[in-house]
DRENBAMI-239414 format. One record per residue (C-alpha): residue in three letters; y, z, x; chain. Coordinates in nm, 2 decimals. Layout:
N
R  code  v  w  u  unit
R  ALA  Y  Z  X  A;
...
This chain:
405
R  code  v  w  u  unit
R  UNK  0.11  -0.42  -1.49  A;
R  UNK  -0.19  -0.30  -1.43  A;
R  UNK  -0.17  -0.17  -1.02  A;
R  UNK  -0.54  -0.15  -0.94  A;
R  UNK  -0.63  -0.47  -1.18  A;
R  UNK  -0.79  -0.75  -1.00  A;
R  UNK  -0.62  -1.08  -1.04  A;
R  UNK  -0.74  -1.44  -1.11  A;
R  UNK  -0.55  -1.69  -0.85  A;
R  UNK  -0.23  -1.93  -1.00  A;
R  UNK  -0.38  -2.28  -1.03  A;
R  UNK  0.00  -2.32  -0.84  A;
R  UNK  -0.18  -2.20  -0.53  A;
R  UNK  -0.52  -2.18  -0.56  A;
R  UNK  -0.60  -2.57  -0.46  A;
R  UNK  -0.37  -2.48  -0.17  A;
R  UNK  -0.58  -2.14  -0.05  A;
R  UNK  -0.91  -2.35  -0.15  A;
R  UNK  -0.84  -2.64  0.06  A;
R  UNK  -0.78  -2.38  0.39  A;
R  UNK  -1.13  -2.23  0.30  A;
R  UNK  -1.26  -2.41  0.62  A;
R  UNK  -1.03  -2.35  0.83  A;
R  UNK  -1.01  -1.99  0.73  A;
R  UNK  -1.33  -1.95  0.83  A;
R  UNK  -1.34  -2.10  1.15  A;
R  UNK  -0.98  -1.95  1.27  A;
R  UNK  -1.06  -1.59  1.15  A;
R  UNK  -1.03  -1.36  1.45  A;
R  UNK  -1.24  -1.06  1.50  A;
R  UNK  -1.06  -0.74  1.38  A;
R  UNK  -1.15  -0.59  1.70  A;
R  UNK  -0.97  -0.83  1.90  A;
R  UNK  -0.60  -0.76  2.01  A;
R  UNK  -0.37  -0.95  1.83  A;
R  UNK  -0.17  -1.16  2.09  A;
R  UNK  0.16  -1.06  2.20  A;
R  UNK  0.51  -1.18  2.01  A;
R  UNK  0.87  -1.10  2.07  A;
R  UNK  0.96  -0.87  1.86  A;
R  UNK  1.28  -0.83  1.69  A;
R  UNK  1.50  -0.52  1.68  A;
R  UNK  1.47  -0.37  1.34  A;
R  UNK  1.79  -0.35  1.13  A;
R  UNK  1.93  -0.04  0.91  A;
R  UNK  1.98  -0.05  0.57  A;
R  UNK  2.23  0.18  0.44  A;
R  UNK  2.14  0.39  0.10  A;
R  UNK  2.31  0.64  -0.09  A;
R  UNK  2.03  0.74  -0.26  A;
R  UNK  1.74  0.83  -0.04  A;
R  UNK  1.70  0.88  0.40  A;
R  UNK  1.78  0.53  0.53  A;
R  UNK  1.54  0.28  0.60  A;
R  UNK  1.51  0.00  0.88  A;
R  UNK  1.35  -0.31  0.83  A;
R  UNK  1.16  -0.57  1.02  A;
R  UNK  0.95  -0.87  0.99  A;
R  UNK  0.73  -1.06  1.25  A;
R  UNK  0.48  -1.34  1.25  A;
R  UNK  0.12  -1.23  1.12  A;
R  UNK  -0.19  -1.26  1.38  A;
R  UNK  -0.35  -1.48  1.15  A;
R  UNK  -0.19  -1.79  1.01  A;
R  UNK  -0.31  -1.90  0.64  A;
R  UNK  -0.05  -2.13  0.61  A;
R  UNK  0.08  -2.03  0.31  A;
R  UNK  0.47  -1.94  0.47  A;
R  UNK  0.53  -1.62  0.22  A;
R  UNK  0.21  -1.46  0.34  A;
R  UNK  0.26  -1.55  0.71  A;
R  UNK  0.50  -1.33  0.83  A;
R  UNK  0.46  -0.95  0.80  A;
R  UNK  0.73  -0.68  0.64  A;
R  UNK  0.80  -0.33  0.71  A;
R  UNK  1.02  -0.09  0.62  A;
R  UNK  1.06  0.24  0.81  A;
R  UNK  1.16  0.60  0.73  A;
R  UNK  1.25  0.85  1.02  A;
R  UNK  1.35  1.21  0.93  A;
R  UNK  1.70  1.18  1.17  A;
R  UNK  1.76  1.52  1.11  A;
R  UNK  1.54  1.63  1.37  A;
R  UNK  1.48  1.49  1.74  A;
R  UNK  1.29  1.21  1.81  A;
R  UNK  1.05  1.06  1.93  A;
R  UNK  0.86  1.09  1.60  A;
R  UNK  0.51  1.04  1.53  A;
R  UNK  0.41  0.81  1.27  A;
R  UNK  0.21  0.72  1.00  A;
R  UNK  0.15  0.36  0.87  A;
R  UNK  0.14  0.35  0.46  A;
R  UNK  -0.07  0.09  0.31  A;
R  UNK  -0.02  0.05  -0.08  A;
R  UNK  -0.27  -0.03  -0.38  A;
R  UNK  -0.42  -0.35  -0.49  A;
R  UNK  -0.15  -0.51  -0.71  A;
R  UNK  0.21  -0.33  -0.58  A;
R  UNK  0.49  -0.52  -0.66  A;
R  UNK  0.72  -0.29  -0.52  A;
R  UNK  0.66  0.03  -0.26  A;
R  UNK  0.78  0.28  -0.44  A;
R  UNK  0.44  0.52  -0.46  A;
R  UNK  0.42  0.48  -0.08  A;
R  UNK  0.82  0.56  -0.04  A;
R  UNK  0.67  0.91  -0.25  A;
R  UNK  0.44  0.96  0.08  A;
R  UNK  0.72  0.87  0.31  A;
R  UNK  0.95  1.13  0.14  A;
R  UNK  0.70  1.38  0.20  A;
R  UNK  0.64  1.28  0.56  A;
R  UNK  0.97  1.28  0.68  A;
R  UNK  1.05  1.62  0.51  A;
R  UNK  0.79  1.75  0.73  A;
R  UNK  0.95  1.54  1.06  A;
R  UNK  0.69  1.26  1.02  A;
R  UNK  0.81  0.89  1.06  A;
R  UNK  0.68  0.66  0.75  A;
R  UNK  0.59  0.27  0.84  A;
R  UNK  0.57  0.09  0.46  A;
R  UNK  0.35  -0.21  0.54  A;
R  UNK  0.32  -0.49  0.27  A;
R  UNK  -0.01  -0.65  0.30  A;
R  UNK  -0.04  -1.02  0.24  A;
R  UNK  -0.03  -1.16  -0.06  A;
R  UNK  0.22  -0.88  -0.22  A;
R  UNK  0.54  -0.81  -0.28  A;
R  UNK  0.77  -1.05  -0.03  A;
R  UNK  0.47  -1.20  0.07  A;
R  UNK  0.38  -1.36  -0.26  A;
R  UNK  0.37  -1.69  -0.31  A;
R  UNK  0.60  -1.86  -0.55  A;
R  UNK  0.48  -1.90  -0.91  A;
R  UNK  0.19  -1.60  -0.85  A;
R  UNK  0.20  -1.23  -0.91  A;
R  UNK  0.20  -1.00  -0.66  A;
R  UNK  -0.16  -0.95  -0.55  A;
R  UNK  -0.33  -1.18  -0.72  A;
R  UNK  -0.42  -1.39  -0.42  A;
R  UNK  -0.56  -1.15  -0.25  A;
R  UNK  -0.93  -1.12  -0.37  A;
R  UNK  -1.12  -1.42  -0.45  A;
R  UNK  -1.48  -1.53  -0.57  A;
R  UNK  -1.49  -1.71  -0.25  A;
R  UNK  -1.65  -1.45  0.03  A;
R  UNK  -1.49  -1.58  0.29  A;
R  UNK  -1.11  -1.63  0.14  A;
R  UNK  -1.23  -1.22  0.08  A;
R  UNK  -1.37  -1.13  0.48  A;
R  UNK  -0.97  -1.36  0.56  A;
R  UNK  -0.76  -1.14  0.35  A;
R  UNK  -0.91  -0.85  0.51  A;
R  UNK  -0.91  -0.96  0.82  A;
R  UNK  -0.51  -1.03  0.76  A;
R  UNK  -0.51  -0.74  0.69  A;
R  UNK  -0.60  -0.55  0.96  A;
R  UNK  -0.46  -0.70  1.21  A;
R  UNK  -0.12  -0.70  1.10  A;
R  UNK  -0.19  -0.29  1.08  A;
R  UNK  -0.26  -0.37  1.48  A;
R  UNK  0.03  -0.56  1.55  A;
R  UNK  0.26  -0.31  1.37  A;
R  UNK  0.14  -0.08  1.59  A;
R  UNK  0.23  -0.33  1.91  A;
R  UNK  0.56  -0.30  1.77  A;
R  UNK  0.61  0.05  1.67  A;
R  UNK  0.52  0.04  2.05  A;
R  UNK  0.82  -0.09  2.18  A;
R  UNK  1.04  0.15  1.97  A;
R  UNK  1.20  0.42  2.13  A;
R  UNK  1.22  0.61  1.78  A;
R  UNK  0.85  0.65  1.79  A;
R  UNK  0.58  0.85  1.95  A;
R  UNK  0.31  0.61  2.07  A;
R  UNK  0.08  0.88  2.11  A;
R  UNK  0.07  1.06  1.76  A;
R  UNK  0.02  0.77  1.53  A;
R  UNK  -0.17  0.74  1.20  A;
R  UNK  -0.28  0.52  0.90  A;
R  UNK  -0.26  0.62  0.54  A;
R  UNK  -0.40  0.40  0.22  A;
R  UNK  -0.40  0.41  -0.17  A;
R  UNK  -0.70  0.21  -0.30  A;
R  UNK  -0.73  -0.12  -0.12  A;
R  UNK  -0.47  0.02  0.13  A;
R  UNK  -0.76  0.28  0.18  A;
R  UNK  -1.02  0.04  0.26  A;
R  UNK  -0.80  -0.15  0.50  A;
R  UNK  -0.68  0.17  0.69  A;
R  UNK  -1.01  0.28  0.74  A;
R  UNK  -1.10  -0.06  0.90  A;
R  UNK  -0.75  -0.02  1.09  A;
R  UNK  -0.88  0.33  1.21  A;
R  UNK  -1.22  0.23  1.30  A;
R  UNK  -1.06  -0.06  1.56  A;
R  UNK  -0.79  0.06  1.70  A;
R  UNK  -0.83  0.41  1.87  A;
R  UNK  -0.44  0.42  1.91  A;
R  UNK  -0.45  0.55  1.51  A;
R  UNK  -0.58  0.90  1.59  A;
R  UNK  -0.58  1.03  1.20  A;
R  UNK  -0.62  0.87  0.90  A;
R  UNK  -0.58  0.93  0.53  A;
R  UNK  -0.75  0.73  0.27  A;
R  UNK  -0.68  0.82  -0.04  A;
R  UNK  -0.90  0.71  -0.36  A;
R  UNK  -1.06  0.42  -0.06  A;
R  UNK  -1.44  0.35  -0.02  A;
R  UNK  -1.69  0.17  0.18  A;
R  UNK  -2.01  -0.05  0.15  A;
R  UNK  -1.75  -0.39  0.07  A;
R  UNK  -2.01  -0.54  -0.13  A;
R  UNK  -2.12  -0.25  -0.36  A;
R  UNK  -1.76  -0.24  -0.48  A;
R  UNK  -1.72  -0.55  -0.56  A;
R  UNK  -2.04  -0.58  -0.68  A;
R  UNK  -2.00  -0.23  -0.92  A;
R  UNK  -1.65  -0.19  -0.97  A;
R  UNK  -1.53  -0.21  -1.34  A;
R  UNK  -1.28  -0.42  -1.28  A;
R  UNK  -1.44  -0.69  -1.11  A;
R  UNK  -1.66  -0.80  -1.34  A;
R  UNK  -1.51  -1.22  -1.37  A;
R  UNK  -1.49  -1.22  -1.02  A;
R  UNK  -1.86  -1.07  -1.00  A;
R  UNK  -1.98  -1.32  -1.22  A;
R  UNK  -1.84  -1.63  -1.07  A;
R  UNK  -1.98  -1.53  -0.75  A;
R  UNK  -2.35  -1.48  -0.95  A;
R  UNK  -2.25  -1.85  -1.07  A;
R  UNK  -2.19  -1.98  -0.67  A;
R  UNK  -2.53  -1.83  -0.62  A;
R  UNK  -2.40  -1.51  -0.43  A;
R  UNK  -2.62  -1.16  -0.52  A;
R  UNK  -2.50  -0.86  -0.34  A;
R  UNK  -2.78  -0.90  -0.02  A;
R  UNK  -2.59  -1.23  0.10  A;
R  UNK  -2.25  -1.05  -0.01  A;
R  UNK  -2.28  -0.78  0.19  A;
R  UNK  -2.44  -1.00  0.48  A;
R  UNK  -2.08  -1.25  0.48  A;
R  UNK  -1.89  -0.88  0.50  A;
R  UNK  -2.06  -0.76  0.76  A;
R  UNK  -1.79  -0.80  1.01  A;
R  UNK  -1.50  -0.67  0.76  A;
R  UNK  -1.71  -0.37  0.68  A;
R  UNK  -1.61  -0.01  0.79  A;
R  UNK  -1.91  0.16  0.70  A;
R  UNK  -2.11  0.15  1.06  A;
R  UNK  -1.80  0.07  1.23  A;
R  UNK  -1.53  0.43  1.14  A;
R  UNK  -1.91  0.61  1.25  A;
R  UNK  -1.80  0.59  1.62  A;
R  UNK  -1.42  0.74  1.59  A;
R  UNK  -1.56  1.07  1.68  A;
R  UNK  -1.23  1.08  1.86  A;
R  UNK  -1.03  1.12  1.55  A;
R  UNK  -1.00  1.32  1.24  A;
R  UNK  -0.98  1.17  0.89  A;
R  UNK  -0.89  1.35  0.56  A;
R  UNK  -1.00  1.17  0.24  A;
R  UNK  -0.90  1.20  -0.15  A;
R  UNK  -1.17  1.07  -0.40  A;
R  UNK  -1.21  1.12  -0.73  A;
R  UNK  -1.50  1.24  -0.94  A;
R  UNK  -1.51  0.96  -1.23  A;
R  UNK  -1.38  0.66  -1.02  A;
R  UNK  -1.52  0.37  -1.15  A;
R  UNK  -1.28  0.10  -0.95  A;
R  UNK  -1.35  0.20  -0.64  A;
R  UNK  -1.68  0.37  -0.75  A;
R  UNK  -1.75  0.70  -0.62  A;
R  UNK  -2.06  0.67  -0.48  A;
R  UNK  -1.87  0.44  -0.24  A;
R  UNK  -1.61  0.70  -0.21  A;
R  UNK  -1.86  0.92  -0.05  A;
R  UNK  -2.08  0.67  0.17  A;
R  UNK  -1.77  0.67  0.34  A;
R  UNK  -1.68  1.06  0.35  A;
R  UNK  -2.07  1.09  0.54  A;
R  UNK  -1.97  0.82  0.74  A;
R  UNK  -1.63  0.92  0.89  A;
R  UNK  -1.65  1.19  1.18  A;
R  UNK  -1.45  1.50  1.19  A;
R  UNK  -1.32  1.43  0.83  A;
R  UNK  -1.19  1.62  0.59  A;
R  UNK  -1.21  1.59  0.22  A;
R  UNK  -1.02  1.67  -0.17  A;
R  UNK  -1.19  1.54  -0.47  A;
R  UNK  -0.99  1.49  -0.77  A;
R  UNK  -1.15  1.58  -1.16  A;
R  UNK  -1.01  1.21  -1.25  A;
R  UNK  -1.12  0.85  -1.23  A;
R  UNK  -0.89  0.59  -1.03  A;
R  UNK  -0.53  0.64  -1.24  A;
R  UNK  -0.60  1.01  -1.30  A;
R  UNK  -0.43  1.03  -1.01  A;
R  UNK  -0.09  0.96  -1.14  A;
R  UNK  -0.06  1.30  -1.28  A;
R  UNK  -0.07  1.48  -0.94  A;
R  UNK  0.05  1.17  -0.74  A;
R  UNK  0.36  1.44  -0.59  A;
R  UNK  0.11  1.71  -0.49  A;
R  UNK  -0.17  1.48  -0.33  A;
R  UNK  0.15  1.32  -0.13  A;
R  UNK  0.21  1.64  -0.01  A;
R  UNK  -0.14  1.75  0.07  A;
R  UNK  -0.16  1.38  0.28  A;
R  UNK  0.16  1.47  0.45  A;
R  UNK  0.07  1.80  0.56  A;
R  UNK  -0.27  1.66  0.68  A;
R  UNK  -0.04  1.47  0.93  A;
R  UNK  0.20  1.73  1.01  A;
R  UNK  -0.04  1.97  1.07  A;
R  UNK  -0.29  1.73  1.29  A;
R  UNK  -0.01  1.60  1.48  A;
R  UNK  0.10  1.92  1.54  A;
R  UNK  -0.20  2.07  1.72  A;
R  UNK  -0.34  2.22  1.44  A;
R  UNK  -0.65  2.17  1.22  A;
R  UNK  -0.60  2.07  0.87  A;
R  UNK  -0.82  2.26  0.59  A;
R  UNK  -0.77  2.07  0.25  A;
R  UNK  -0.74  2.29  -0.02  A;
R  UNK  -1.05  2.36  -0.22  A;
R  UNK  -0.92  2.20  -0.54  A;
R  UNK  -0.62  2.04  -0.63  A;
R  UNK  -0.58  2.08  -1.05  A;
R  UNK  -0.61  1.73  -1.21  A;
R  UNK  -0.58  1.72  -1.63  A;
R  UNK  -0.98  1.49  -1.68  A;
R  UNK  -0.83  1.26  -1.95  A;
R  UNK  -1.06  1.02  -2.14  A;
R  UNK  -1.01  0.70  -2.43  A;
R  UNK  -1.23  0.55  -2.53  A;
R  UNK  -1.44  0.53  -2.89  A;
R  UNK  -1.59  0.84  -3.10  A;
R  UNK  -1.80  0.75  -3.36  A;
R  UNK  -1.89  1.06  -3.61  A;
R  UNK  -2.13  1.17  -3.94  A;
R  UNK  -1.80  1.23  -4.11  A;
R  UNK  -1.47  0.98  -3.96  A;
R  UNK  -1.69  0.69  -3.84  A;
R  UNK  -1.60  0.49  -3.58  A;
R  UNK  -1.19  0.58  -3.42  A;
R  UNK  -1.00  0.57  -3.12  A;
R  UNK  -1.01  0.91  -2.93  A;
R  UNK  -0.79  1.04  -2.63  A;
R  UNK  -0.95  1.35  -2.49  A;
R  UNK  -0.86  1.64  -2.22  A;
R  UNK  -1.12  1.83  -2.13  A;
R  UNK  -1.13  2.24  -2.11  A;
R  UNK  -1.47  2.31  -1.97  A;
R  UNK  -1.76  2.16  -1.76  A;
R  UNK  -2.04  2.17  -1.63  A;
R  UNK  -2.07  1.91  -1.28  A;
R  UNK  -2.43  2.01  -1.20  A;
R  UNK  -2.74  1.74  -1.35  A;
R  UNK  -2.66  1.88  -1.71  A;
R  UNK  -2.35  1.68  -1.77  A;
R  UNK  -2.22  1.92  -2.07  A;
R  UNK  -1.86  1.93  -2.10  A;
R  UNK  -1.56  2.06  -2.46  A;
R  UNK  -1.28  1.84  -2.48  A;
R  UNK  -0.97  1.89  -2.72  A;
R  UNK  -0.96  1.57  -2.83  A;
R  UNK  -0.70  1.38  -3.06  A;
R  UNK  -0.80  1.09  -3.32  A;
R  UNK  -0.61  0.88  -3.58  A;
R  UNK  -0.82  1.13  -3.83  A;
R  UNK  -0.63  1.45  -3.67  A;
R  UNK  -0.73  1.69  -3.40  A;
R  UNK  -1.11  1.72  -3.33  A;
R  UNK  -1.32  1.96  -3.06  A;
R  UNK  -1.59  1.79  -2.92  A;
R  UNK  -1.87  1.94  -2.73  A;
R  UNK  -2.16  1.70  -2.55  A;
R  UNK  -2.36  1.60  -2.28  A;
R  UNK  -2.31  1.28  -2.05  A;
R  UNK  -2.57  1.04  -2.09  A;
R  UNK  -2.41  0.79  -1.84  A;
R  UNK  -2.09  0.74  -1.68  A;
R  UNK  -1.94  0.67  -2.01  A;
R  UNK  -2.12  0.75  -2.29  A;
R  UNK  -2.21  1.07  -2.46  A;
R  UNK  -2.36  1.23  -2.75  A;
R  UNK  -2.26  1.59  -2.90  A;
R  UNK  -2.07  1.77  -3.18  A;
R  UNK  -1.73  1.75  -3.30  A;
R  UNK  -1.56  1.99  -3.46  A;
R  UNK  -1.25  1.89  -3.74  A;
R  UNK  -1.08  2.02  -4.06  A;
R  UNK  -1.38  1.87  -4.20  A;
R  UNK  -1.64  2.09  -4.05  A;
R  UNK  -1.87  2.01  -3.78  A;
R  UNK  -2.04  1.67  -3.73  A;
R  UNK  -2.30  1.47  -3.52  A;
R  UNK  -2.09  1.25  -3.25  A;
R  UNK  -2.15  0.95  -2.96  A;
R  UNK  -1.79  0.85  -2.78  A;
R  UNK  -1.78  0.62  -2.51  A;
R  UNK  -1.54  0.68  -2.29  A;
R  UNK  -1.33  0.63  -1.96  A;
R  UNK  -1.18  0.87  -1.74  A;
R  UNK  -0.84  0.78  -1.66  A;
């Protein structure tokens, strides 16, 4: 499956969510606003043969949907026992779409190596907190603005009341604790960050700002986008009902903290434009950019882990952290080359050389049904260019449109 796809709701659930749109709205509280207090339960360990063990623990969500699944929050936590506690700790959010937490248990390997607790977090409407007959994350964005600012708001404040209950663990250092985020995780941990001053670093990894712009511009959101054009919604009134879910003016006050963030040149999903309205934005932060769009990633998902994790270690620490200038990423793109002599084909490229300044040149080794091909061109927009190719046939005249994985 698709991890960053956005989903279309089951018609199992969606009358359900539809019916609470009212009272979602009027029962949403302010992410600012301290989630009352619970009893919370002692965590319990689960024994593994394979990997560090984990401890796990559930508690009621601040916001009640009524949906049961997506009501009650789920964490598991990793502690690097090897060492003395307490531990400072960082809270993991995963991607749009996770049905399982195993690229967050990556970043929790990584933390604890370096004497870093990990706090998994499932946010609502994933993994154990899907409802029955949906997919894993496919209730958790909507056409419906408001089902969006509730989700989000969720969101949030289960980050906040996770770190209530982190709080009343011995095992943990209440005073060096941090967020971390993949995608949507990113967007919700810089929210989480710009709310609660008890997160003193963050990391937001391939995560934006300016809500409305992304869903507005993202390439993959384009049936949602166009049954909120149908519902009479343009991105003004979008970004007006977001305003209070929005982190853009909001993370602008955490002078307090330090951030480090991990974009990526090409991203059309969480576009990258958005990427860097919130690099400006964030204080005191610190940044990597990847030659990839949003699942270019993949490639290098062990060494950004490790760069994240020794962000932490380092900031937690006492020390400043100073990202590496780059971090190699292979640019892959698929897409369609049309040429003088092959016609129209499919065509996976890497590419050897570039040019980032306004010129937009770039050589790719590329490979086609037709055989091996070179290809040499200039960008003419985000994903189509025109150029040369070079095959056994001898050069030719060439357009591709293209994606950057």
């Amino acid at each position: 499956m698709d991890p960053f796809a956005l989903l279309a709701p089951s018609a199992l659930w969606l009358a359900t969510l539809l019916g609470s749109a009212d009272a979602q709205r009027a029962g949403v509280p302010p992410i600012d606003s301290t989630p009352p207090a619970v009893s919370f339960p002692a965590w319990r360990r689960v024994e593994s043969l394979a990997g560090p063990t984990e401890y796990r623990a559930s508690f009621p969500s601040p916001l009640t949907t009524g949906v049961p699944n997506n009501d009650t929050v789920h964490l598991s936590a990793f502690l690097p026992e090897a060492l003395p506690g307490p531990y400072p700790a960082v809270v993991v959010l995963h991607y749009l779409g996770a049905d399982d937490l195993r690229p967050t248990r990556l970043l929790a390997e990584e933390l604890n190596s370096r004497g870093v607790a990990a706090v998994l977090l499932t946010l609502p409407y994933h993994i154990q907190r899907t409802p029955p007959g949906a997919k894993s994350g496919e209730l958790a964005l909507s056409d419906d603005p408001d089902r969006i600012r509730a989700v989000v708001a969720q969101s949030v404040l289960d980050v906040r009341r996770t770190l209530d209950f982190l709080a009343s663990r011995p095992e943990i250092d209440r005073d060096r604790l941090g967020v971390a985020g993949i995608s949507l995780g990113g967007v919700i941990a810089s929210l989480a960050y710009s709310v609660d001053r008890r997160l003193a670093r963050t990391a937001i990894v391939l995560g934006g700002a300016d809500l409305a712009h992304i869903l507005w511009h993202s390439s993959l959101t384009g049936p949602t986008r166009e049954a909120m054009r149908r519902r009479g919604w343009n991105l003004a009134s979008l970004r007006e009902r977001l305003a209070d879910v929005e982190p853009l003016e909001r993370v602008a006050a955490r002078t307090d903290g330090r951030a480090f963030l991990v974009g990526a040149r090409f991203d059309t999903v969480i576009p990258a434009e958005d990427v860097r309205k919130l690099e400006e934005a964030i204080p005191n932060a610190a940044s990597l950019w990847l030659d990839t769009g949003h699942y270019g990633g993949v490639f290098v998902q062990r060494r950004v882990a490790r760069t994240v994790a020794e962000f932490f270690s380092q900031e937690f620490s006492g020390r400043r952290f100073s990202p590496p200038s780059r971090l190699y990423a292979p640019t892959v793109r698929v897409g369609m080359l049309a040429d003088s002599l092959d016609g129209f084909q499919v065509a996976a490229s890497l590419d050897l050389l570039r040019d980032d300044r306004s010129s937009g040149w770039f050589g790719a080794a590329m490979a086609t049904p037709g055989g091996p091909k070179g290809f040499l061109g200039r960008r003419l927009s985000e994903s189509f260019s025109l150029g040369l190719t070079l095959g056994s046939g001898g050069p030719a005249a060439a357009a591709l449109w293209s994606i950057v994985l």
